[in-house]
N, C-alpha and C positions, 0 to 999 in steps of 0.2 A: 082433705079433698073437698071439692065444692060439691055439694047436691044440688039437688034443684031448685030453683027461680033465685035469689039469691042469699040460700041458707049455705053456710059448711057443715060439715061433717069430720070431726076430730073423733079419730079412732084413739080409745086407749088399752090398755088390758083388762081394763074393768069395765067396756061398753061403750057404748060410740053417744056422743054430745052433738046434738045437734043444735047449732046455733045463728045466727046471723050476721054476729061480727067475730071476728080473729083478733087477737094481737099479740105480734112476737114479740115478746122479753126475756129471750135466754141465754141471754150475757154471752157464754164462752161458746153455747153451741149455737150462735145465732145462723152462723151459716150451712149448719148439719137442718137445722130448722126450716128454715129459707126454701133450701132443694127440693124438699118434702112438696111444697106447692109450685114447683119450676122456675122459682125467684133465686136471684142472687146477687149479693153486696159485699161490699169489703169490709169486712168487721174482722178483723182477726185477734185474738186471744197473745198479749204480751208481758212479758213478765216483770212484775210489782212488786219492789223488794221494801219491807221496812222494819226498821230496829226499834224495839224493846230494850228499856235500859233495866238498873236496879234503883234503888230508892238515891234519890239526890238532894243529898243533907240538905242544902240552901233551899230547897224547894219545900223540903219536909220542914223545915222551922218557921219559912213562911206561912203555910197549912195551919200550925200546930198553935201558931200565934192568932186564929181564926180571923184570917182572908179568905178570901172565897175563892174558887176553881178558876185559874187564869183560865182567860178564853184561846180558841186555837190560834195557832201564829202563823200567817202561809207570809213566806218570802219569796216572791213571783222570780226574781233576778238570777236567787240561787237555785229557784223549783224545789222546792219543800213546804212540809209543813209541820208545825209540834204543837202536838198537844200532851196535857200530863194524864198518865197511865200508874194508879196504885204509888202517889208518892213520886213518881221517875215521870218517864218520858216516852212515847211511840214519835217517830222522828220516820214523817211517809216522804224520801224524795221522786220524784219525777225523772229518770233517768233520761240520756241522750243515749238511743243505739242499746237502747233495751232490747235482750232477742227475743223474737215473736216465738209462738209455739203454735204447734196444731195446725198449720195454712192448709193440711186437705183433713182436718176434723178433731175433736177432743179421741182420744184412745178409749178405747170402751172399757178400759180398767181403772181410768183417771181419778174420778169421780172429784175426794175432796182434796187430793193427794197434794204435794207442796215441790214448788222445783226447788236445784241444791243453791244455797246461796251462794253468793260472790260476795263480799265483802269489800274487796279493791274497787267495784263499780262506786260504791258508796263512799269514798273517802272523801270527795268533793264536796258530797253534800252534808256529812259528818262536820269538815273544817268549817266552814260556811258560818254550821249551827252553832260550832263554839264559838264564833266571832263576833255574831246574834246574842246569844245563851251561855255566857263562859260557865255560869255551873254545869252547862252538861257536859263539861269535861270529868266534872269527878263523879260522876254515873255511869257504874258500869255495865257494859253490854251484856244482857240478861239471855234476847234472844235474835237471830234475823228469821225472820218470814219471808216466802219467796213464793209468791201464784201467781199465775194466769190472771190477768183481766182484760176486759175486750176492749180495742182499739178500733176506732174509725182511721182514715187517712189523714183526715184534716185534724181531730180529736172530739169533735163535734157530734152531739149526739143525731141517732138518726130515728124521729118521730112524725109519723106520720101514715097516712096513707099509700101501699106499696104501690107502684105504678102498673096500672094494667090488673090488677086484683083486686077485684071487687070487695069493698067491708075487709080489708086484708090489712092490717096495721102492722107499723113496725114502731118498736120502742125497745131498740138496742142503741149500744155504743155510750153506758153512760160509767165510761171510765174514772168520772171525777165521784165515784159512789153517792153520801147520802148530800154532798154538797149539789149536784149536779140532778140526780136522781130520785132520790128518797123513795119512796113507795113509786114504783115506776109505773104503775097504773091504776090511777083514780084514787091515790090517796091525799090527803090530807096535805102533803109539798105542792107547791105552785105547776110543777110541770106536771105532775099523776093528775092535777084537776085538770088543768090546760088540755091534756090527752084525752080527759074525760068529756069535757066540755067540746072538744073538736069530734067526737063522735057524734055524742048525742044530739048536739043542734048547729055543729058545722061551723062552728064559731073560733076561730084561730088566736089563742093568746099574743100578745107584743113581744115578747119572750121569746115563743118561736120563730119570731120573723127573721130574728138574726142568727139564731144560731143552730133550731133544732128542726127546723124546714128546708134543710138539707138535706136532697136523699139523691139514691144511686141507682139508676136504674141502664136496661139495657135499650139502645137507641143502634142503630144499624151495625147491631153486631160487635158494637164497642161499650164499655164502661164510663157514661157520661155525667159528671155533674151538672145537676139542676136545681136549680131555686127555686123555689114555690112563690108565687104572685100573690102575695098578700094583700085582702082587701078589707077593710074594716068599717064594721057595719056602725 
């Protein structure tokens, strides 16, 4: 809640924080967040499935003959990406027609909890990667992983200052994790300073001009996108 002159007041169970600036970074409850100070954006929580193989001999003799850790491989055409995980493989694709979860809020039992996989979503991007990586055909599938993570409409993340809230930041929507996000607020990745740096002295990274100065706010009663005017000192 706002207090006075332009401080907030962030109530928790442990005592109330009085501070001067906000910023929301809470991924899946970005919109349970939001409501709390009478803002609201399309971030919705969708689900991100990826496999875990077991050790893949080719890869393991490579290793063992002392190469160094291939670096991650993203193939934009097929939307995936691999990197090696203990010898094998974590193989993240990007689904078409991923289903959304939570559109009116996380469940209050959810917490770290995993949705069930689907398997057949993945085949596409499984073939792909062996046509990329033919050893990862003889690595077998160890495990799939299936969560929630937050989506924008565009995919874009949304940082900035919320419209109409004062000191009120938003730093959601960074569905691409630590490639996209990394410490999402003021650390040490290019966008946590970029965020830091647009607080403290109002100074807008190049960075966000195209992609994370996109926000969503409410304009006569409708959902409108706006681009932020970028001026550079």
């Amino acid at each position: 809640m706002q207090g006075k002159a332009s401080e907030w007041v962030v109530k928790t169970e442990k005592g109330d924080i009085t501070c001067e600036h906000v910023i929301c970074a809470t991924g899946n409850y970005a919109r349970q967040t939001a409501k709390m100070v009478g803002f609201d954006f399309l971030a919705i929580p969708v689900e991100h499935q990826y496999i875990v193989t077991d050790v893949d001999p080719v890869l393991l003799r490579y290793r063992e003959a002392g190469n160094p850790e291939l670096p991650i491989l993203r193939e934009s055409d097929a939307q995936y990406y691999l990197r090696e995980e203990r010898m094998g493989w974590i193989l993240g694709p990007y689904e078409k027609g991923a289903l959304a979860r939570f559109s009116d809020g996380v469940d209050a039992g959810f917490e770290k909890d995993l949705c069930p996989d689907d398997f057949e979503r993945l085949m596409p991007h499984v073939e792909a990667t062996m046509v990329r990586v033919p050893s990862f055909e003889g690595a077998g599938i160890k495990d799939i992983v299936n969560g929630p993570i937050s989506y924008t409409p565009d995919g874009n993340l949304m940082v900035g200052p919320a419209f109409g809230l004062k000191n009120f930041w938003l730093s959601e929507g960074h569905s691409f994790g630590v490639t996209a996000a990394g410490v999402a607020v003021g650390g040490m990745d290019r966008r946590g300073r970029a965020s830091r740096v647009w607080i403290c002295w109002g100074l807008i990274h190049d960075d966000l001009a195209w992609a994370a100065s996109i926000m969503w706010c409410r304009k006569m009663r409708k959902l409108t996108l706006t681009c932020a005017l970028i001026i550079f000192r």
